[in-house]
C-alpha positions as CSV (number, residue, x, y, z in Angstrom):
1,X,-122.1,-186.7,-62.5
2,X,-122.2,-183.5,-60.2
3,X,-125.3,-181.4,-60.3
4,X,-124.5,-177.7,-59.7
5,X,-128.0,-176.2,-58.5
6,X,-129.2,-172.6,-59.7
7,X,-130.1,-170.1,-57.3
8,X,-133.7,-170.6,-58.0
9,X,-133.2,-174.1,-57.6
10,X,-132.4,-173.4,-54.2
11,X,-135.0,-171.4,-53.4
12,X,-137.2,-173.7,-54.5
13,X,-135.8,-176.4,-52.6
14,X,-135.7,-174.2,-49.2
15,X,-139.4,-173.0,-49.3
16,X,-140.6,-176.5,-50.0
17,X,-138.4,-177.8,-46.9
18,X,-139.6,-174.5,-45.3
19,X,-143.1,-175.4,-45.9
20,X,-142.9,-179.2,-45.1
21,X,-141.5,-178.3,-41.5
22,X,-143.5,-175.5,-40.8
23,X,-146.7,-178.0,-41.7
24,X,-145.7,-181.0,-39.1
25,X,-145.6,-178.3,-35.9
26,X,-147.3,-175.0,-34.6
27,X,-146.8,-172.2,-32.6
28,X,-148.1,-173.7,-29.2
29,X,-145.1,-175.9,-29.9
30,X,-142.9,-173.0,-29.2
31,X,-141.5,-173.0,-25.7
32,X,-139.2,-170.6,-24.7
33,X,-137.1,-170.7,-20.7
34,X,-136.3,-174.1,-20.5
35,X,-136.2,-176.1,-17.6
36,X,-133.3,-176.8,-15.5
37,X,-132.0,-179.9,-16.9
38,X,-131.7,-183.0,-15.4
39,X,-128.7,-185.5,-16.3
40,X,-131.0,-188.4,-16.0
41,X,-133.1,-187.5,-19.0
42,X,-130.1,-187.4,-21.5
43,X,-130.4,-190.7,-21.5
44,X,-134.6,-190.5,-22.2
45,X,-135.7,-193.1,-24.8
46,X,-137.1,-190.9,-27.6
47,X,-139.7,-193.1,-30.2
48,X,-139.2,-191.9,-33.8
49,X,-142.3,-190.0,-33.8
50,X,-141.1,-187.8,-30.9
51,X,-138.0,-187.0,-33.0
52,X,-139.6,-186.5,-36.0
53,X,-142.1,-183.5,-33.9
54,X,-139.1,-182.3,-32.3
55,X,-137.1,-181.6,-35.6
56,X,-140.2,-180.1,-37.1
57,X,-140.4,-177.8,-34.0
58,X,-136.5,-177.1,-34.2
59,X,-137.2,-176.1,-38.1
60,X,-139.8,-174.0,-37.4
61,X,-137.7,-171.9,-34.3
62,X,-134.8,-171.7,-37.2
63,X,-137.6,-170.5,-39.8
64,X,-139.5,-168.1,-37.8
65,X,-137.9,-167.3,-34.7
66,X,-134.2,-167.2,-35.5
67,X,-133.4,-163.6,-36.1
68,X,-130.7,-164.7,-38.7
69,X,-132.3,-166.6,-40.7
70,X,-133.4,-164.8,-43.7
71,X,-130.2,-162.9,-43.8
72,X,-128.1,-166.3,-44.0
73,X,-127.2,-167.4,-47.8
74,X,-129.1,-169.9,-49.9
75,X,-125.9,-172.4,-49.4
76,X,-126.5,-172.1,-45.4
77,X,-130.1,-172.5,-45.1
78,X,-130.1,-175.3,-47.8
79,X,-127.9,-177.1,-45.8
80,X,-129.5,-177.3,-42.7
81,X,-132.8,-178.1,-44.3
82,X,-131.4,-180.4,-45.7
83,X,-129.5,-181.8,-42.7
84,X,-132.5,-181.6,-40.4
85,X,-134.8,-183.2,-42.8
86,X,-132.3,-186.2,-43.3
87,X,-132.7,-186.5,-39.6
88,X,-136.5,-186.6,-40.0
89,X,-136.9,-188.9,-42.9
90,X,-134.3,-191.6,-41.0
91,X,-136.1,-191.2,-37.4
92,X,-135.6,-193.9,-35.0
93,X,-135.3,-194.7,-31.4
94,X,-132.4,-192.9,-29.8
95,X,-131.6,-191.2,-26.4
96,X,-132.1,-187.4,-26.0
97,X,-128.1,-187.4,-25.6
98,X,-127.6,-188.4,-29.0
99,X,-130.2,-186.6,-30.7
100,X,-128.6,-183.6,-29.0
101,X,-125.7,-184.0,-30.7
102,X,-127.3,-184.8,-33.9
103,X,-129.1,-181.1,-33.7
104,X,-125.6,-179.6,-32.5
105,X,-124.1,-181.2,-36.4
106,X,-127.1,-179.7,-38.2
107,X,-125.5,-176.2,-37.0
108,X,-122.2,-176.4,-37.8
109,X,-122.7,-175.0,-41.2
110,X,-124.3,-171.9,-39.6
111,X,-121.5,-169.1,-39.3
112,X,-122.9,-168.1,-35.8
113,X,-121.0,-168.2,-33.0
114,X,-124.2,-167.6,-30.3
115,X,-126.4,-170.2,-31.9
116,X,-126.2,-173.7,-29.9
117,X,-128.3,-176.9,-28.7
118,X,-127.8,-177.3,-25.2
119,X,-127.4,-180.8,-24.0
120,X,-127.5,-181.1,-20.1
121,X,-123.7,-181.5,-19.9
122,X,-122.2,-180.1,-22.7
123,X,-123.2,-178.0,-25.8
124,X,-123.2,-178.3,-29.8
125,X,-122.7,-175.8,-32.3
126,X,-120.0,-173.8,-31.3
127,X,-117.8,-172.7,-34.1
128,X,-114.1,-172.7,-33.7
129,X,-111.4,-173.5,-36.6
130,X,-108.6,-171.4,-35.6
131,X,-105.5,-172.3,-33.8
132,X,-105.5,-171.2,-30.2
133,X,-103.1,-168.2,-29.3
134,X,-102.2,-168.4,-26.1
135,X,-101.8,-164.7,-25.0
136,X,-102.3,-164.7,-21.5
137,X,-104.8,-165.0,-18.6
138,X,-107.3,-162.4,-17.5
139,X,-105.9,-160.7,-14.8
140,X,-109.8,-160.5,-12.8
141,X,-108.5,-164.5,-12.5
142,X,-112.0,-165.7,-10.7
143,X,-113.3,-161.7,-9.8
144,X,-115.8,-160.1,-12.3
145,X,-114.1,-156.7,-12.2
146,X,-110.8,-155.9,-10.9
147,X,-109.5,-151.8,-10.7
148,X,-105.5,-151.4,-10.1
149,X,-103.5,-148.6,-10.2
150,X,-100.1,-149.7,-11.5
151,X,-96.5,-148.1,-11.8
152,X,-96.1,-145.2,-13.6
153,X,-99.9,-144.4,-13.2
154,X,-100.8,-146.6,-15.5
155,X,-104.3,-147.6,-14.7
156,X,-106.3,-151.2,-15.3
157,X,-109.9,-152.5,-15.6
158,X,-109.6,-156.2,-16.1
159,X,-113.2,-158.2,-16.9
160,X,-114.0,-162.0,-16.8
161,X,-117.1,-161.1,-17.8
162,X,-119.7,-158.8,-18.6
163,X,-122.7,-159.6,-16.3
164,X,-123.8,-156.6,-14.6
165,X,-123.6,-156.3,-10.7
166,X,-124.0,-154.0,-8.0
167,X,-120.4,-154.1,-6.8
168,X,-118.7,-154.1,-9.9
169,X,-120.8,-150.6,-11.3
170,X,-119.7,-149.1,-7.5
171,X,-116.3,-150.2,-8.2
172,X,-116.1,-149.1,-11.3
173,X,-117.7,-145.4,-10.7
174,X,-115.5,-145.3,-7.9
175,X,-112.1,-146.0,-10.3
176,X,-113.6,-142.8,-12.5
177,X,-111.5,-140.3,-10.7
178,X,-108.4,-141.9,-11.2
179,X,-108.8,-142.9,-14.2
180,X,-109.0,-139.8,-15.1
181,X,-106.1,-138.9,-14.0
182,X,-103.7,-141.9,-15.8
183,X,-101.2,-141.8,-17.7
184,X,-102.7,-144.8,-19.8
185,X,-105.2,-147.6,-19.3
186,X,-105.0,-151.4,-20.0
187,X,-108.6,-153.3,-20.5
188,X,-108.1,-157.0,-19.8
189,X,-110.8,-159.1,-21.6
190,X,-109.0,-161.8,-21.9
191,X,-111.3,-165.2,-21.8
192,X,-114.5,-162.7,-21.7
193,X,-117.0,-164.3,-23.7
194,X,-119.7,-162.1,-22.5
195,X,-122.6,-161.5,-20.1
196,X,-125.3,-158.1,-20.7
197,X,-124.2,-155.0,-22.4
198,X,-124.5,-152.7,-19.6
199,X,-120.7,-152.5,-18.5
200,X,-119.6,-152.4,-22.6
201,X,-122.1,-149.3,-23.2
202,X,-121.7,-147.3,-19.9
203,X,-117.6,-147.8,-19.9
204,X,-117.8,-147.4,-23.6
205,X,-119.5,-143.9,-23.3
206,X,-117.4,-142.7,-20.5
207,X,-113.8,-143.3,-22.1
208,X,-115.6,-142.3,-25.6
209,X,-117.3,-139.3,-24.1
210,X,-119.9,-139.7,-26.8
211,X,-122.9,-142.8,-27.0
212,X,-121.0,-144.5,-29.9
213,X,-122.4,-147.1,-31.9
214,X,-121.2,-150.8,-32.1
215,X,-123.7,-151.6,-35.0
216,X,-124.9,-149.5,-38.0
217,X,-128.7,-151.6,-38.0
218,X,-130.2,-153.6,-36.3
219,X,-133.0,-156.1,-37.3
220,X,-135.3,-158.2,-35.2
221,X,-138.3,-161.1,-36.5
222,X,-141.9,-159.7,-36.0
223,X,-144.3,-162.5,-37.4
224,X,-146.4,-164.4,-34.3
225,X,-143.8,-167.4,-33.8
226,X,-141.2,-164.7,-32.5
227,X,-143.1,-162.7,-31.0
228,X,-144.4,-165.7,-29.0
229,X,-140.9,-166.4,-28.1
230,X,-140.0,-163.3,-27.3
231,X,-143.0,-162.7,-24.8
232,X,-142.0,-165.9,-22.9
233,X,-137.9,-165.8,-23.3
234,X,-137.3,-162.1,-23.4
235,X,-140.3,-160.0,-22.2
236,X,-137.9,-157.0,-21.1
237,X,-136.9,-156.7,-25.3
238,X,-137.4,-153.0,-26.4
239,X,-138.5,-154.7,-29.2
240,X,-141.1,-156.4,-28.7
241,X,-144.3,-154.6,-29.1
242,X,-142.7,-152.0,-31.2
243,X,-145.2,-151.5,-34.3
244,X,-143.6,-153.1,-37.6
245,X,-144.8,-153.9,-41.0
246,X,-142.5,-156.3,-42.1
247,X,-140.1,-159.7,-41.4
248,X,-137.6,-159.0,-40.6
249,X,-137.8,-155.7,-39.7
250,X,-135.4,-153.1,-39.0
251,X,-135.6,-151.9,-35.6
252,X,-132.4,-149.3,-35.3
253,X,-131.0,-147.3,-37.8
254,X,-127.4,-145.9,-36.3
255,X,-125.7,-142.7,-37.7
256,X,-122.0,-142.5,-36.7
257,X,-121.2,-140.7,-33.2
258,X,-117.7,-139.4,-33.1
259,X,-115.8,-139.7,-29.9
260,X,-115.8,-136.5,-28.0
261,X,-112.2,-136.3,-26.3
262,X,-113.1,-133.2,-24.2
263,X,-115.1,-135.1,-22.0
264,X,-114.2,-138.9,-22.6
265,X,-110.5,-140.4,-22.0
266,X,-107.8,-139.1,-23.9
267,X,-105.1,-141.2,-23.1
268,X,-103.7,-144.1,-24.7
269,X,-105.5,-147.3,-24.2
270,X,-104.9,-150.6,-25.0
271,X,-107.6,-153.6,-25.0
272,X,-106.2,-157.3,-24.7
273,X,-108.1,-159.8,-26.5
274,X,-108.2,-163.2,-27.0
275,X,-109.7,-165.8,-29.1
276,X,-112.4,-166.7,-26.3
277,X,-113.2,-162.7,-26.0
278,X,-116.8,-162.5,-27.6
279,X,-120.2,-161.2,-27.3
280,X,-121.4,-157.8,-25.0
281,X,-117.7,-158.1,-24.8
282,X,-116.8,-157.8,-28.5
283,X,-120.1,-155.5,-28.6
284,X,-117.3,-153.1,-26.1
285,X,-114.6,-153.9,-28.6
286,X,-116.7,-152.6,-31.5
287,X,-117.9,-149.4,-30.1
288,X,-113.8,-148.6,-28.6
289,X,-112.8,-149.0,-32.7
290,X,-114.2,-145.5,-32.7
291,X,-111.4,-143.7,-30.1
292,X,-108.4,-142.3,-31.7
293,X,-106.4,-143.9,-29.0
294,X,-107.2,-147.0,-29.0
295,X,-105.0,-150.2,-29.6
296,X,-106.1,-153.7,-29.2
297,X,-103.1,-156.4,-28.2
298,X,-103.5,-160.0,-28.4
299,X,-105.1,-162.5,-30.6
300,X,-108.8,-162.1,-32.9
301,X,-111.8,-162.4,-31.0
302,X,-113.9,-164.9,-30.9
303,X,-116.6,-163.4,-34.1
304,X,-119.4,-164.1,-32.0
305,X,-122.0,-160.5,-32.4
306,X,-123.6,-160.1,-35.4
307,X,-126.6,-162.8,-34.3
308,X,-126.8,-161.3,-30.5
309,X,-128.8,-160.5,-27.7
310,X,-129.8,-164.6,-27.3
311,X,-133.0,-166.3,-26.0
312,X,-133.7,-170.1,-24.6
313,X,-136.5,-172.5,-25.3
314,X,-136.5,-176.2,-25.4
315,X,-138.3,-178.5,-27.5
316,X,-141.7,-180.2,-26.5
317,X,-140.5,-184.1,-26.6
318,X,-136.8,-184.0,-26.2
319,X,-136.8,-180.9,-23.5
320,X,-133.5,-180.5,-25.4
321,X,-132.4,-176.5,-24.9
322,X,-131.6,-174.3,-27.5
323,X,-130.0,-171.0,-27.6
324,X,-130.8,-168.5,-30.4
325,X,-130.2,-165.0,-31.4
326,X,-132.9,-162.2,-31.3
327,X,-131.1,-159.3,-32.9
328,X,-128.8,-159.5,-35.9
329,X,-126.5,-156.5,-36.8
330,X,-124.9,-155.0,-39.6
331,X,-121.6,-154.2,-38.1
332,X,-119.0,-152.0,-39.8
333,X,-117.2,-155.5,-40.5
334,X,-118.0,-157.2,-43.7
335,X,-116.6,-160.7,-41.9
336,X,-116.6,-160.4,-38.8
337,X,-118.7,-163.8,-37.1
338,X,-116.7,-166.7,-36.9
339,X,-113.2,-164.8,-37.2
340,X,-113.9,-161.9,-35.0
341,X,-111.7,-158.4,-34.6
342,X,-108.1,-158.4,-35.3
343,X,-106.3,-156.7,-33.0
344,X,-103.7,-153.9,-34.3
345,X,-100.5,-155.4,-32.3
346,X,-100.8,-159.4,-33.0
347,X,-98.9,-161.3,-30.3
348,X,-97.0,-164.4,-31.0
349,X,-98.0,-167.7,-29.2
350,X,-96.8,-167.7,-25.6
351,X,-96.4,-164.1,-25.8
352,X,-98.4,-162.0,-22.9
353,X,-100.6,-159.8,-24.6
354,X,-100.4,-157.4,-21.1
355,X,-96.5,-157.3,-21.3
356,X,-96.9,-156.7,-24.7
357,X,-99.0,-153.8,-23.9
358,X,-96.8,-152.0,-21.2
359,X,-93.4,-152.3,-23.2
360,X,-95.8,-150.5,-26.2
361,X,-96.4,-147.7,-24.0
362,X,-93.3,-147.1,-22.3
363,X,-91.7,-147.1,-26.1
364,X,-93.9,-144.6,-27.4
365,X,-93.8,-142.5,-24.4
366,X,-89.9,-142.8,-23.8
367,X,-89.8,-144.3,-20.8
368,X,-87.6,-147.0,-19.3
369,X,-89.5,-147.1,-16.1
370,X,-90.6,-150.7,-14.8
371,X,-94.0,-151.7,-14.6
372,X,-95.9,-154.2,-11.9
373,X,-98.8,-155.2,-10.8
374,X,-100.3,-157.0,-7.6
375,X,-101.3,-160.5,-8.0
C-alpha cells in the first residue's frame, strides 16, 4: 500500500536527516577553491568511512551553504536527503569516479541548472529534458566579442561568452558611436552559457539608458558555514560582511526602472537565443525584457539564473568539486529555472534564428534590401 506523507511529515523527516548530517561533519570541513584536479585520482580507492564523511560534508554544504536551499520545496529537499543518506547508510569501497557520479544522481531532482559535482573529466547534475532546437551558431564562432556593421546599417554584437576582458570592453565602447547610429541591432548569444555580469549590466544600461533590474530580490545565506565559504570561494561578494539578522536573508530589494529611450537605444533589437544561452547571459536577457523594442528569436534559454553568482569547494576525502549557488533571485518569472525565457519569434528546427531575424526587420520596415555579413 502507498503511503502519501503530510507536509509535517516531511518536515519532520528533513530536519531529522538535516540534523543527522549536520552531526557527522563541521565547519573546518568546509573547503572552498578546489584544487586543480588530477585524472589519476578519479580512480582513488575511497574506504566506506571516507564516503560516509564526505556525504556528511556534501549535506551539510546543501544545508547551510547552498543559497537555495530553504527556498526549494519539501518534495525536493526530501529527496535528496533521502538520496544522500541511502548513499551513506550503503557505504562501501568505490573509486572517487563513481562516487562522483553517485553525488551528480543525488541532484538531479534539484531544478537548478548552476548546481553541479565536478568530476575531473566530466560533470553531474546538469538538467536538460528538452529537445534540442537547432537555431544556429554564434556568429563570435571561437572570438569572445565580435562588432560588424552589416548591410543596410544594421549593426551586430555577437557573444560566446560573457567573461569580462580588456579588449572586448575597448571594443565594445568603441562600437558605441555606431551603434548609435543603426538602423537596428542583432545580439548573438547563441551557445552563451555565461561568464561575470559585467558585459550583461554595462550593455544592458547603455541600450536601456536606465540601470534596469534583472531580479526583483535577492537573498543570500548568512549563518557561519556560508560565511566560511564565502570568505575562502568568494571574498570579493558585496555580500559578505553586510550586517544581517536572519537565514536566509534578503540582501536586495529592486523597484522597477523603466527604460529611458532618450538616452538608451531606440531602435529595434532582436536577441538570438538558444537552448545552451544561460547564466550572466540570461541575467542580459532578463534586464533587455524591459526595452519596448526588444524581440528575442530563437529557441528558450537554458533556465539557468534564479540560483546564481556560483562558488567552488571540494570535499575533504574525495577532493571531489562542487559548484553551488550564492545568490538566489526572485525573478519576474514564476518558472523560469530549468525551462528558461521563451523567445517572442520561436524558430523551427534547422531554421537560423539570425535569418530569421533580418527577414523580421526588413518586413516591418518595408524593405526588400539584402542583408550579409562577413564570415
Amino acid at each position: 500500500m502507498m503511503t502519501f506523507l503530510t507536509l509535517a511529515d516531511m518536515k519532520k523527516q528533513i530536519s531529522e536527516l538535516e540534523q543527522k548530517f549536520l552531526a557527522q561533519s563541521s565547519s573546518d570541513d568546509i573547503h572552498a577553491k578546489p584544487p586543480k584536479q588530477n585524472i589519476k585520482i578519479a580512480e582513488k580507492l575511497l574506504s566506506h568511512i571516507s564516503v560516509q564523511h564526505d556525504v556528511a560534508v556534501f549535506a551539510r554544504v546543501l544545508i547551510n551553504v547552498y543559497a537555495g536551499w530553504p527556498f526549494h520545496n519539501e518534495i525536493t529537499r526530501l529527496r535528496v536527503l533521502r538520496r544522500l543518506d541511502s548513499i551513506y547508510e550503503n557505504a562501501s569501497t568505490m573509486n572517487v569516479r563513481e562516487f562522483a557520479k553517485k553525488l551528480g544522481g543525488v541532484l538531479n531532482c534539484v531544478p537548478d541548472n548552476h548546481i553541479k559535482v565536478l568530476s575531473y573529466d566530466r560533470s553531474y547534475g546538469y538538467k536538460f529534458d528538452r529537445k534540442y532546437v537547432n537555431v544556429g551558431k554564434n556568429l563570435a564562432a571561437e572570438k569572445q566579442v565580435v562588432t560588424q556593421m552589416l548591410a543596410n546599417n544594421v549593426a551586430l554584437i555577437a557573444f560566446s561568452g560573457m567573461f569580462y576582458d580588456k579588449s572586448g570592453a575597448e571594443q565594445l565602447l568603441n562600437f558605441k558611436d555606431k551603434l548609435q547610429s543603426s538602423s537596428a541591432l542583432i545580439i548573438d548569444l547563441h551557445g552563451n552559457s555565461g561568464g561575470d555580469g559585467r558585459y550583461s549590466d554595462e550593455l544592458a544600461f547603455f541600450l536601456c539608458g536606465n540601470r534596469v533590474r534583472s531580479a526583483k530580490e535577492i537573498y543570500v545565506r548568512t549563518n557561519s558555514d556560508a560565511k566560511k565559504f564565502l570568505d575562502t570561494s568568494m571574498p570579493y561578494a558585496k555580500w559578505r560582511n553586510i550586517e544581517m539578522t536572519s537565514d536566509p536573508a534578503l540582501y536586495i530589494k529592486s523597484t522597477r526602472i523603466d527604460c529611458n529611450l532618450t538616452t538608451g537605444y531606440n531602435k529595434p533589437i532582436y536577441i538570438l537565443t538558444d537552448c545552451f544561452t544561460g547564466s550572466s547571459a540570461e541575467m542580459f536577457c532578463l534586464r533587455m525584457v524591459h526595452h519596448p523594442y526588444v524581440n528575442f528569436v530563437g529557441d528558450n534559454t537554458m533556465g539557468c539564473e534564479v540560483y546564481g553568482n556560483v562558488g567552488f569547494g571540494n570535499l575533504p576525502e574525495s577532493t571531489i568539486a562542487y559548484a553551488i549557488g550564492t545568490n538566489y533571485r526572485v525573478l519576474e518569472y514564476d518558472v523560469f529555472e530549468t525551462q528558461g525565457l521563451t523567445p517572442n519569434i520561436k524558430c523551427h528546427d534547422g531554421e537560423n534564428a539570425f535569418d530569421v531575424a533580418l527577414r523580421d526587420f526588413a518586413v516591418q520596415n518595408m524593405s526588400t534590401k539584402d542583408y550579409g555579413i562577413k564570415r
